[in-house]
C-alpha positions as CSV (number, residue, x, y, z in Angstrom):
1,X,352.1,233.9,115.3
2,X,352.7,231.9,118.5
3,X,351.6,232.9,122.0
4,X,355.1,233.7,123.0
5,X,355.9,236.0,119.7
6,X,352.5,237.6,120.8
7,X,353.6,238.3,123.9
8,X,356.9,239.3,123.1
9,X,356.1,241.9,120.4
10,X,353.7,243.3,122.6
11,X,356.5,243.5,125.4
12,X,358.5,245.0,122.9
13,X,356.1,247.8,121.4
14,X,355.4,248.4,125.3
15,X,358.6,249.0,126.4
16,X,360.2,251.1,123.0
17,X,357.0,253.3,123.6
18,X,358.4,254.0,126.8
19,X,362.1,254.4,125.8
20,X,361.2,256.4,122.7
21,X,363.6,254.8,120.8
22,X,366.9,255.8,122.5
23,X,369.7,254.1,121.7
24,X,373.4,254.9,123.5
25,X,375.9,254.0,120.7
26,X,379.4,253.4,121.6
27,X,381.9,251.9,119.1
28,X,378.8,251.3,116.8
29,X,377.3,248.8,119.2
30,X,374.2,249.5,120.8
31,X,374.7,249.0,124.7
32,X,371.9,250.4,126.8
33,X,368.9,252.3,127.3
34,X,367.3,252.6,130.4
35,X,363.9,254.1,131.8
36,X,361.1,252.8,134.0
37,X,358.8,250.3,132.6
38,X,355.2,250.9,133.7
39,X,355.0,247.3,135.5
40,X,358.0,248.0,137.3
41,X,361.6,249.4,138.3
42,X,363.2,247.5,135.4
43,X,365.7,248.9,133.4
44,X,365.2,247.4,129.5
45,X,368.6,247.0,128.3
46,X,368.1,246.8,124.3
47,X,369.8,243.8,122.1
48,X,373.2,244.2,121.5
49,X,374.3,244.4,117.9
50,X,374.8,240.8,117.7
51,X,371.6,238.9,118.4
52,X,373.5,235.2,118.8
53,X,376.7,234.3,120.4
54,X,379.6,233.2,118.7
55,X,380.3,229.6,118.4
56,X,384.0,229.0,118.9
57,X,385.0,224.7,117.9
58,X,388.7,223.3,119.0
59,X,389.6,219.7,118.7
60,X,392.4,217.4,119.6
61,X,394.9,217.2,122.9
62,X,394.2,219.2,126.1
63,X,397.1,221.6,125.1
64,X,395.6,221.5,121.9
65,X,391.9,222.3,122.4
66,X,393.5,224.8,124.6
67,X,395.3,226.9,122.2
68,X,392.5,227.0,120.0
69,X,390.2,228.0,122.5
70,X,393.0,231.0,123.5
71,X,393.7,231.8,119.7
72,X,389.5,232.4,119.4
73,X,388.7,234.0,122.1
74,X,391.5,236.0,122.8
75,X,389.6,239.8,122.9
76,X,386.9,238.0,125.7
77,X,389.7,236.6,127.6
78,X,391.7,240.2,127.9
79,X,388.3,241.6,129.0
80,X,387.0,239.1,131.7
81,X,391.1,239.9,133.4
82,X,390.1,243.4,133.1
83,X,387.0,243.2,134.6
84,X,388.7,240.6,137.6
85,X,391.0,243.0,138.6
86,X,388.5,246.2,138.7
87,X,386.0,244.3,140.1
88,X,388.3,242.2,142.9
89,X,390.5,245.4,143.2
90,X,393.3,244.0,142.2
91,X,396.3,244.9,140.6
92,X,397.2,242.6,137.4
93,X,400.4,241.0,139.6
94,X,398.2,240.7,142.5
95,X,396.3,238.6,140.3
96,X,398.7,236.1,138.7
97,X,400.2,235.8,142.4
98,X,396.8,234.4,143.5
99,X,396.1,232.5,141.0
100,X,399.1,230.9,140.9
101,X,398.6,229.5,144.5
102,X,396.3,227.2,143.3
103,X,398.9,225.9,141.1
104,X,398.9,222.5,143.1
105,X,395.4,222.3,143.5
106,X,395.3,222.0,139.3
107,X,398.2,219.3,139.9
108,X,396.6,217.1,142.3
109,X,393.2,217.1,141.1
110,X,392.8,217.4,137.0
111,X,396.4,218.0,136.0
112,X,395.1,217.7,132.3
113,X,393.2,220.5,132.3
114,X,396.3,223.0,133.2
115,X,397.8,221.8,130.5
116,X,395.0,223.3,128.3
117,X,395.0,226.0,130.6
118,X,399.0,226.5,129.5
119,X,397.6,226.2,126.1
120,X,394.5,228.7,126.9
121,X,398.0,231.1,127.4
122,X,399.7,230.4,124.4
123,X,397.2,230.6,121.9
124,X,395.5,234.1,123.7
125,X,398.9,235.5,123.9
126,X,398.8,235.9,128.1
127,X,400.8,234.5,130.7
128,X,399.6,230.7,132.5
129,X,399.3,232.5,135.6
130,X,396.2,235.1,133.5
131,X,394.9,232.0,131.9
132,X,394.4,230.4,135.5
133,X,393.0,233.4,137.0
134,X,390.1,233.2,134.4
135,X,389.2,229.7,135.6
136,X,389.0,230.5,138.8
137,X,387.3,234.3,138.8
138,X,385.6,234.6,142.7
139,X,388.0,232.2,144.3
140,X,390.8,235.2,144.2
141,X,388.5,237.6,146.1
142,X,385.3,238.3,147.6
143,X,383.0,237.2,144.7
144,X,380.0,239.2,143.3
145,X,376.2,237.8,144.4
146,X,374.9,236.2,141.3
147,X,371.3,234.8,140.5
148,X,370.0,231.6,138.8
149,X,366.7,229.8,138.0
150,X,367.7,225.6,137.0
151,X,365.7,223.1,136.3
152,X,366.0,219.6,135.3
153,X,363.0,217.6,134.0
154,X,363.0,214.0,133.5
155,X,361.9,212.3,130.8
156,X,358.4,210.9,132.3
157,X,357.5,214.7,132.5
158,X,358.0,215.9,128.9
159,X,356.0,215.5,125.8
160,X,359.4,213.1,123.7
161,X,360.1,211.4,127.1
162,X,363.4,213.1,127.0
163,X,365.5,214.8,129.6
164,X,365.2,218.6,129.3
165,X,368.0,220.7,131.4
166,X,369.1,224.5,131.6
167,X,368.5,227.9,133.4
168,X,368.7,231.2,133.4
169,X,371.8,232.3,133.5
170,X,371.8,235.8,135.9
171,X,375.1,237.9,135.9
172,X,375.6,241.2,134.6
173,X,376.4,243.2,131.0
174,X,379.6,242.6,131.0
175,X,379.0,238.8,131.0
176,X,377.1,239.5,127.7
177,X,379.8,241.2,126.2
178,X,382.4,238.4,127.2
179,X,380.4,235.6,126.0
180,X,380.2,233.0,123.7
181,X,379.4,229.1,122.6
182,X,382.5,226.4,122.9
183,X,382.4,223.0,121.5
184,X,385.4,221.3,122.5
185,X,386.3,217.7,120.6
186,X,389.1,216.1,123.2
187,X,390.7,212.9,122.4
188,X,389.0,209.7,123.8
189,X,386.5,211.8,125.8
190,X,382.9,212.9,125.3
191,X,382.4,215.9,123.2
192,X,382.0,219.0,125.3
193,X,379.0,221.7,124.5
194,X,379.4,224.4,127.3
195,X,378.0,228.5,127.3
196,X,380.9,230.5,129.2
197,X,382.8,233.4,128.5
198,X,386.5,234.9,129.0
199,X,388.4,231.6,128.8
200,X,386.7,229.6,131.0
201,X,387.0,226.0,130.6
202,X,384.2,224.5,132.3
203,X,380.7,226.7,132.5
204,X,377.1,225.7,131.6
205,X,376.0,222.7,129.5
206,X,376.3,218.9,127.9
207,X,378.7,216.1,126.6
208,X,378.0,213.7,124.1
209,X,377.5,211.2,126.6
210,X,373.8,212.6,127.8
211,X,375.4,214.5,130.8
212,X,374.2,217.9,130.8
213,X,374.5,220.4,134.3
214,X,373.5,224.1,134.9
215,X,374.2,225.7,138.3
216,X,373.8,228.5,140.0
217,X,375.0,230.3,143.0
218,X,373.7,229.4,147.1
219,X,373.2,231.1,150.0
220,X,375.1,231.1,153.4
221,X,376.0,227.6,154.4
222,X,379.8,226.4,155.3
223,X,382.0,229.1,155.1
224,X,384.8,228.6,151.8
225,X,388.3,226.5,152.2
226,X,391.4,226.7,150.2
227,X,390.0,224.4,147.4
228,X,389.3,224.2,143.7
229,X,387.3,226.4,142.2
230,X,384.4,225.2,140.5
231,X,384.9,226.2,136.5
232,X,387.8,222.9,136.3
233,X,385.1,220.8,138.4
234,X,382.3,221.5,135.7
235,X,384.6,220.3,132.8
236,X,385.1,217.2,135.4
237,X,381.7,216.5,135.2
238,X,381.6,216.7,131.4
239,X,384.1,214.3,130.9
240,X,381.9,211.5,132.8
241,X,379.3,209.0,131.3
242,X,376.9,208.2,134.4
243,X,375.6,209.9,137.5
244,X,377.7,208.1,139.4
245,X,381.0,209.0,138.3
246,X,379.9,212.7,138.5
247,X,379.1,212.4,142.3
248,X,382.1,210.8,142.6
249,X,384.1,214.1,141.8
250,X,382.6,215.6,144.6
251,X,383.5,213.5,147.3
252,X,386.8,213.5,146.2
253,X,387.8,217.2,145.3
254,X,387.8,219.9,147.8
255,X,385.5,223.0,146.7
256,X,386.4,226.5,147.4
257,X,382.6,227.2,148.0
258,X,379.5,226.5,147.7
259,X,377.4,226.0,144.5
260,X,374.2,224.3,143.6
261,X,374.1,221.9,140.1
262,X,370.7,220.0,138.3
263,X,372.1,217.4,136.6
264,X,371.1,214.6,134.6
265,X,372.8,211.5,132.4
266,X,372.5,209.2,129.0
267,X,370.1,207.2,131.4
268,X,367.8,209.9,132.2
269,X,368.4,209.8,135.9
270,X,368.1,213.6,137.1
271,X,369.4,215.1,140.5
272,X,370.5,218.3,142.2
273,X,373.5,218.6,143.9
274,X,374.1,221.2,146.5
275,X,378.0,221.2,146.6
276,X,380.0,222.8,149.5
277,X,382.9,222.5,151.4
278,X,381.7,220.2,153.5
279,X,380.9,217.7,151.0
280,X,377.4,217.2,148.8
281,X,374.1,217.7,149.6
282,X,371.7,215.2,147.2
283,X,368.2,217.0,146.6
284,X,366.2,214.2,144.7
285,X,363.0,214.5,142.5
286,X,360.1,213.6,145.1
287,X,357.9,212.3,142.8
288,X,357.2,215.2,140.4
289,X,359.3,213.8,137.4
290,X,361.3,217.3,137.6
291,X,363.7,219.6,140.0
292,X,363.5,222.9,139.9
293,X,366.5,225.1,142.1
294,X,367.5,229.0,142.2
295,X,370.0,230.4,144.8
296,X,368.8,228.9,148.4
297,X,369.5,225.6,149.9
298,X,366.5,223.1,150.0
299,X,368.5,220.4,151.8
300,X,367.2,219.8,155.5
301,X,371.1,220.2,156.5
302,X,371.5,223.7,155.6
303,X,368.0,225.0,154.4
304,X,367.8,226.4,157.6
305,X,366.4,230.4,158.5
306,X,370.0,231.7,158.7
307,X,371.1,230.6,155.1
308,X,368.1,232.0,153.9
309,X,368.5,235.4,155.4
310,X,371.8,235.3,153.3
311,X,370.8,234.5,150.0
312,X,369.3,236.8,147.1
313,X,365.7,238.2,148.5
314,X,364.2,237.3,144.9
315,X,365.2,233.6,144.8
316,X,362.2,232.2,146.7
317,X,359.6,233.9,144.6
318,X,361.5,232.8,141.4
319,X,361.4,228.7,142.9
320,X,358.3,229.3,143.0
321,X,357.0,230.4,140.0
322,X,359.1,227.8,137.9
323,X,357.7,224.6,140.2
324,X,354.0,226.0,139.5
325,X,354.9,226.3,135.3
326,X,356.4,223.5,135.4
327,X,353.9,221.5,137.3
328,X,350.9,222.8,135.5
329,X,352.4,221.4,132.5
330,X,353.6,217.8,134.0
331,X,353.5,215.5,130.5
332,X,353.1,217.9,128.3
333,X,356.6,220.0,129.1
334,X,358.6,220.6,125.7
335,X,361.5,223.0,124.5
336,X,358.9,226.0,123.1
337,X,356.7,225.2,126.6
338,X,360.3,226.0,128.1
339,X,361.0,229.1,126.7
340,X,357.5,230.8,128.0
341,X,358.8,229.6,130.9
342,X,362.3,231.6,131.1
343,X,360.4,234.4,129.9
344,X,357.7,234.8,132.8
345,X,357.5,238.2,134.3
346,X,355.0,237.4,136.9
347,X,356.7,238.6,139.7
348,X,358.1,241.8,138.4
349,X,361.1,242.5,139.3
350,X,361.8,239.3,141.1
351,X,361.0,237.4,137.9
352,X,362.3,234.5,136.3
353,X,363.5,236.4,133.7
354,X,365.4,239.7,135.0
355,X,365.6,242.9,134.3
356,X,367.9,245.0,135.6
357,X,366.5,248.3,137.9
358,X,369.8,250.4,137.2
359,X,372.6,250.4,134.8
360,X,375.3,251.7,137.3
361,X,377.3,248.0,137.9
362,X,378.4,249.6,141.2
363,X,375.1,249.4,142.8
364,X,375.7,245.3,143.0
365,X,374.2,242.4,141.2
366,X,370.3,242.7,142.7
367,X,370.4,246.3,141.5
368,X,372.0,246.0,138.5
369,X,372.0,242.1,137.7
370,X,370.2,240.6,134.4
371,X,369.5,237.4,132.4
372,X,372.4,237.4,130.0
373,X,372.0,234.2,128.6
374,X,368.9,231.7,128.7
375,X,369.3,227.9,128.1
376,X,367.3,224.5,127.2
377,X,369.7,221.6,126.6
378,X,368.3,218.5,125.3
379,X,371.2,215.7,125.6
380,X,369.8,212.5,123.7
381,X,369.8,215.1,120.8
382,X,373.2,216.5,121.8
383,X,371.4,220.0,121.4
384,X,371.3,223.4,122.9
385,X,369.0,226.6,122.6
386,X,370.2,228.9,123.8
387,X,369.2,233.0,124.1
388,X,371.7,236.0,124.3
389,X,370.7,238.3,126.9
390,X,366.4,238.4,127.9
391,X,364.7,235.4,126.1
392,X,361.6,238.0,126.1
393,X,363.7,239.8,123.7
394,X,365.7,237.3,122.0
395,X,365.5,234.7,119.6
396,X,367.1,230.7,120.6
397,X,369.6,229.4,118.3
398,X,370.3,225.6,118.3
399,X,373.6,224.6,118.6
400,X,374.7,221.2,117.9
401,X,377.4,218.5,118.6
402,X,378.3,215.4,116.4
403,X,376.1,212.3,116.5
């Protein structure tokens, strides 16, 4: 048995000793059960009754991969508009009228991708103006705080000399729920292997090409525009080859708001990007042979007391606890190294892995927030681990794209 199986079933034994086995069963699916763990406020949510997510494939056209995508994943796509307009408060016309103000936006900037977004509509059965809404979630309201670890480590750090790229993926249950795998084949374009959920075309992951990103939310900094949201500008960045051409995108497409991205390509060159409305901020590797980033600015610019005051309380603790894991492993740092990593619980509840304290959603994300998916991409082997919900309690499966 390996240290981290160890660990884990220990963790495990601890924590159903505590719970006593409860289980609240609705629709045959186990959900939650909460009570205080005896290391902290923590809430232990147990495993769903699937222990992977689905993999949904489409190939062919934009209207084409969109229709697919729709036809698949219709159920998660009627849910994430659901929970849109109770979350945002809006009424389901409120919402199309939104979304469809940024109608030109989608014109001007990636006109291909609403045309599989009027695919996304026909093959889930909902109207174009639904199908845009999901694709651009917080831009239509006041969006909910969410909480990321990322890291990006270059190949002079790792025991393959490979890139090795993901996060922790912090959001809430319903995320879970709404999830699943996409591997999208276009026409004439890299191959596409992304985590997301709901019918979002762009979220978390790789193209064939070696370009692989994972982001997560920032703190304070220039206050948000009438602009693109960013779920079309990470499919943008999957349909590029070199670093280049993905910092090209944003100098020339007006974000909404602001959003931090680790990002490598088929070169091995690695970067952070901390995007705003105001343009990019470039955080590069000082030395280290990695980048580690959670939900503050490190940019001089805006890495300032203010902006810190604004973003999530547990995000410095969590920066840094990954650089001292990562950097007490520099050459030796592999996938299975990784995944002790996204497990850590050496801050308690400020941990890279999180727990949630409560399940009542309406207490807000740093109440009620959790890992709900855990991720290690490895793009020269077009490959992706990835762990549904806690990776303390989950296994990684390896998803794959076409040499």
């Amino acid at each position: 048995m390996s240290d981290r199986d160890s660990r884990n079933e220990n963790e495990q034994l601890s924590r159903r000793a505590v719970l006593g086995g409860a289980v609240a069963l609705v629709g045959g699916a186990s959900l939650m059960s909460c009570s205080e763990d005896t290391s902290s406020n923590s809430f232990h949510i147990e495993p769903a009754s699937r222990t992977k997510y689905d993999l949904i494939k489409a190939e062919g056209t934009h209207r084409e991969l969109g229709r697919q995508h729709g036809e698949q994943a219709a159920e998660s796509i009627r849910m994430h508009l659901d929970h849109i307009a109770s979350s945002q408060k809006l009424s389901r016309d409120a919402l199309q009228a939104k979304a469809l103000q940024f109608t030109e936006l989608f014109q001007q900037h990636c006109p291909h991708l609403l045309d599989e977004i009027e695919g996304l509509a026909e093959g889930a059965g909902i109207t174009v103006a639904e199908a845009m809404a999901c694709n651009l979630r917080g831009e239509l309201g006041k969006a909910p705080a969410e909480g990321c670890t990322t890291y990006v480590i270059g190949k002079s750090t790792t025991t393959d000399g490979e890139v090795i790229v993901g996060q922790n993926s912090d959001m809430t249950q319903p995320n879970i729920e709404m999830g699943y795998m996409l591997h999208l084949k276009p026409k004439d374009k890299p191959q596409v292997l992304i985590w997301t959920f709901g019918g979002m075309i762009g979220y978390h992951g790789m193209n064939s090409a070696g370009v692989a990103h994972f982001a997560n939310a920032l703190g304070g900094g220039p206050a948000g525009q009438f602009g693109l949201s960013h779920y079309p500008v990470k499919r943008l960045m999957l349909e590029c080859s070199t670093m280049g051409e993905v910092l090209d995108i944003f100098h020339r497409v007006p974000l909404a708001s602001n959003g931090n991205y680790v990002v490598c390509d088929g070169d091995g060159v690695i970067l952070d990007i901390e995007a705003n409305s105001n343009g990019p901020q470039i955080v590069e590797d000082s030395g280290g042979g990695y980048i580690a980033h959670t939900n503050h600015y490190l940019c001089p610019l805006y890495g300032t007391r203010e902006n810190y005051d604004k973003s999530v309380a547990d995000s410095f603790p969590r920066l840094d606890q990954m650089n001292k894991l990562i950097e007490a492993d520099k050459g030796r740092v592999s996938v299975e190294r990784i995944k002790d990593y996204l497990s850590d619980h050496s801050n308690g509840d400020s941990s890279i892995c999180r727990h949630p304290r409560s399940a009542d959603l309406e207490k807000g994300f740093e109440t009620a927030g959790r890992t709900v998916a855990s991720m290690i991409s490895e793009p020269a082997k077009n490959r992706m681990h990835v762990a549904l919900g806690n990776p303390c309690d989950s296994e990684y499966v390896t998803y794959t794209m076409d040499a």
